[in-house]
N, C-alpha and C positions, 0 to 999 in steps of 0.2 A: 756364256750369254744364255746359251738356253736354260741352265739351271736355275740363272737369274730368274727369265721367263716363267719358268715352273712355279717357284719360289710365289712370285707376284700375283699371277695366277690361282694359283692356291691360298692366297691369302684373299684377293679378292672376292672369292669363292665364299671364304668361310663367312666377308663381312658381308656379303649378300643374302646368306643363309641366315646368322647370327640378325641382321636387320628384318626379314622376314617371319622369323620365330616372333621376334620382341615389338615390332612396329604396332602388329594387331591388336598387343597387351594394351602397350600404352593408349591406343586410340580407343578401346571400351574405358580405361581408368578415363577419361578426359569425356566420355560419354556420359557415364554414372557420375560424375561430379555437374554435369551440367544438366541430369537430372533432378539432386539433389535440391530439394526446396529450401530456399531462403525466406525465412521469417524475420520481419521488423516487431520488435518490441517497444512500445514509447512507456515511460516512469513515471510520473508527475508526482511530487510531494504537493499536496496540501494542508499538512500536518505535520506538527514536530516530533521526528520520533526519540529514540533514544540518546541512540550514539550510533555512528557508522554512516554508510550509503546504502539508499536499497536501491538505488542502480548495481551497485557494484556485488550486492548481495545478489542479485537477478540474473546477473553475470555468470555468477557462478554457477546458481542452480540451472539456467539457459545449458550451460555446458554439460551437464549431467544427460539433460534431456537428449543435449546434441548425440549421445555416443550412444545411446538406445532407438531414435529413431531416424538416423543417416539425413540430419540437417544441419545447418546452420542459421542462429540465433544474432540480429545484430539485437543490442538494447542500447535506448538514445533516450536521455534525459530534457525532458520539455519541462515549462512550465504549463498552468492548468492555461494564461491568456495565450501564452504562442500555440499549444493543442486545442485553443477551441478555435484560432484564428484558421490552422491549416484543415481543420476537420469543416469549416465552414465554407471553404474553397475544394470540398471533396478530397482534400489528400489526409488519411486515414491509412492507420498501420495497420499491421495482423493482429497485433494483443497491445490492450493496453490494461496497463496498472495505473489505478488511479484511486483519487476519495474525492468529497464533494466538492466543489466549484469545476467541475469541469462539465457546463451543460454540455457538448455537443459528443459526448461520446453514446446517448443513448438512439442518437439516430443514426448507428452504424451497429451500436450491441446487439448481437445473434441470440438468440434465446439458448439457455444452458439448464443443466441439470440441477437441481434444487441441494445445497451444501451446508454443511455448519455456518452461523455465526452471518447467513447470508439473506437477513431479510429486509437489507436497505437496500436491494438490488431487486429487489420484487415488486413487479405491477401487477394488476387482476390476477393474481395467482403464477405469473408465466415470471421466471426468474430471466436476469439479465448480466448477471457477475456474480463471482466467486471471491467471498473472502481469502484471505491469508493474513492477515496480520492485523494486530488493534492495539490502541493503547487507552487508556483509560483517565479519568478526572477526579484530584488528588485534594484534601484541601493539607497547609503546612503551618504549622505557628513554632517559635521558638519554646522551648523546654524553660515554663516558669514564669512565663512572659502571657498574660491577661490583651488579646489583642484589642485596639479601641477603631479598626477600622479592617475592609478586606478593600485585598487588590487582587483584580481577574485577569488570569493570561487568556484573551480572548482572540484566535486565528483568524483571518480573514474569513475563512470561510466554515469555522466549530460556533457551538452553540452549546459553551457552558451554562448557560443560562438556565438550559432546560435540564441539564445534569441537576444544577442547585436545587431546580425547584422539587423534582421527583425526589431527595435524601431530607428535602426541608432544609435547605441551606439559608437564610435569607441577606439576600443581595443585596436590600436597600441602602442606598449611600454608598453604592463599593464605587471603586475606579476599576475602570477598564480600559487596561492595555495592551496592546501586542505583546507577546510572550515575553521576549527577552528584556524587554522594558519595563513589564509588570516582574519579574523576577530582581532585576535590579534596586525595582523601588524596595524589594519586599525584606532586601539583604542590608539597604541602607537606612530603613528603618524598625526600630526597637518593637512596636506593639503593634505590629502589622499581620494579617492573617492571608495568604497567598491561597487563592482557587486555583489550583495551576493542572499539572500533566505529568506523566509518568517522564518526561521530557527534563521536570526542574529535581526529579529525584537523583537522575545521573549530575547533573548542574552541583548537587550538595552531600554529589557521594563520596567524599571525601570527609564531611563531619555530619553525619546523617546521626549520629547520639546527640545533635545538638536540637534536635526537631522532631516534633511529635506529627508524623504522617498518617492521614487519615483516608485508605482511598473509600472514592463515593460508589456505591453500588446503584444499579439499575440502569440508565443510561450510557453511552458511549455514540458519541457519531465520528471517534477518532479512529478507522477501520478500514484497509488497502483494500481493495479489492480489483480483480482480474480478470476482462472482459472480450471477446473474439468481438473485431472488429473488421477484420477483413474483407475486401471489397472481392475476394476471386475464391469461386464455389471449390478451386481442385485445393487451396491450401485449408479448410473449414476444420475438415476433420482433428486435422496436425493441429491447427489451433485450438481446437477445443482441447484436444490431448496434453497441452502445453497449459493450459490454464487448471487442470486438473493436476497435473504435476507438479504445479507453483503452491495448491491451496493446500498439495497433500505431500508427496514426496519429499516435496521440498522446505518442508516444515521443521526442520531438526536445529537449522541455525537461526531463524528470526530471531531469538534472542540475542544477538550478535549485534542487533539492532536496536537493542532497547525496546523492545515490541515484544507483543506476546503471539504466540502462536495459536489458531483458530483449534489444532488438533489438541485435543483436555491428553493426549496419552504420548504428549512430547516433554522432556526430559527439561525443565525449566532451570538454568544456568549461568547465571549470572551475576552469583556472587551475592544473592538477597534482595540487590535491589531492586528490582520490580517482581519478583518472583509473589509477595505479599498482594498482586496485584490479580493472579494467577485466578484464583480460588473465586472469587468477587461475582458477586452473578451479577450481569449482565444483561435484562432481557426488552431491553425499549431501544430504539435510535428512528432516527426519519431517514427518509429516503434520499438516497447520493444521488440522484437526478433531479434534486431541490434545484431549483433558479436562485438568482442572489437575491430577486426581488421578496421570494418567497421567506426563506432564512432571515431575511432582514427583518420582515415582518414578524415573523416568529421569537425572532431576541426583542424587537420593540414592544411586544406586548405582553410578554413574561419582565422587562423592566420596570413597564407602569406599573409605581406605586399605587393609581386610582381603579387598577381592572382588579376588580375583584378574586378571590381563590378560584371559587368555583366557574367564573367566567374563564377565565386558564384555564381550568380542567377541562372544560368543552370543551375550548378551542383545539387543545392539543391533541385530543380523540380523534382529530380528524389531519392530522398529520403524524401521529407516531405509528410507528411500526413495530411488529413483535420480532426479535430475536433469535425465539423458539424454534 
């Protein structure tokens, strides 16, 4: 019995010791994780891009970020009405990725560092978002084929209109549709001329020798950008750090997306198809904190046949914005 004793003793001994060594361990890991900052990401598409998710692209570059600055990244796909419904009741993320129809993100964006391809994010000089991603406005006609009419893939919230009018497009008598509906008519019929998006090229990547692609230079207002929105001064920093690493680190795959990437010295991959889009300069867009009422007004008066050229050229002076 007393060996027994000894035995038992000595074992307890050891788990007492063994619990002691290792308790403390565990209980700083379980400290430092509950130091560790958690960041909300919200998405919003307002624009069609190529192919893929850029939630699930965000995802991945959010994770990169995770393993160099000891956080955690959620990212949650809103639309622009349910992100301006909860940004209007005060609940606001850390970062959001967005393009324009989404008013209420400018009354939470942080002022940021001035970036490429980021001058629709610009007020009196003081920047408010970081590009990452664009796509651009294409026109398409069948190979041989004499078009006798266009049809506009027009987004709820893009304004090809003013694409057309900067390349000299003339829009008179076109139809305007929402994307996949203007693509549809433009498939089902014969002498039809399609203003569409970097969007209908993947749509006809499969017989793309059948169509003479023309992209438009000088405008684009089809462009992600990536904004600190956070309501709490100790996560600011992390956030700005995160939006900086979406416009630049994280630049390698947007093509993945069908998108192009803001950085001119990334590696464009995608098999042709939009890579022809690359090159294109680029240097007008309006500002992504446009209201719908504003945008609305801006396609109605680049459509009237009776506003003169140079009445548009004014008007637009005093909402376009440089690129540069």
């Amino acid at each position: 019995m007393k060996k027994v004793s000894v035995i038992v003793a000595s074992v307890t001994s050891a788990v007492i010791i063994m619990l002691a060594i290792f308790l403390p361990v565990s209980e700083r890991d379980l400290d430092k994780k509950a130091e560790r900052q958690i960041l909300t990401l919200w998405q919003i598409d307002s624009f069609e891009g190529g192919t893929g998710s850029r939630s699930a692209y965000l995802k991945r570059v959010c994770e990169s970020f995770e393993k160099n600055n000891d956080c955690l990244v959620t990212v949650i796909t809103e639309t622009a009405e349910d992100a301006d419904e909860k940004l209007s009741r005060g609940v606001a993320p850390d970062v959001i990725s967005f393009s324009s129809g989404c008013d209420g993100v400018l009354t939470y964006a942080e002022r940021i560092a001035k970036s490429e391809f980021s001058g629709g994010a610009e007020i009196n000089g003081v920047f408010y978002a970081k590009a990452w991603a664009y796509g651009g406005y294409v026109t398409i006609k069948k190979k041989g084929k004499i078009p006798a009419e266009t049809v506009v893939a027009k987004g709820k919230t893009t304004l090809p209109e003013v694409a057309a009018y900067y390349a000299g497009v003339d829009l008179g008598g076109a139809k305007f549709m929402l994307p996949k509906n203007a693509f549809e008519y433009f498939t089902e019929n014969e002498n039809v001329m399609l203003f569409g998006t970097q969007r209908d090229i993947y749509r006809l990547k499969n017989k793309l020798d059948e169509f003479d692609i023309t992209p438009i230079e000088g405008f684009t207002d089809l462009i992600q950008y990536a904004a600190v929105t956070t309501v709490s001064k100790d996560k600011a920093n992390l956030c700005e750090k995160l939006v900086g690493h979406i416009a630049t680190s994280g630049q390698s795959g947007v093509t993945s997306l069908g998108l192009l990437p803001v950085d001119k010295n990334c590696k464009i991959d995608d098999n042709g198809l939009i890579a022809r889009l690359f090159d294109v300069n680029y240097d007008k867009t309006v500002s992504v904190f446009l209201s719908d009422g504003v945008r609305q007004t801006i396609s109605e008066r680049l459509k009237n046949a009776s506003t003169a050229s140079e009445e548009k050229a004014d008007f637009l002076k005093s909402v376009i914005k440089s690129l540069k």
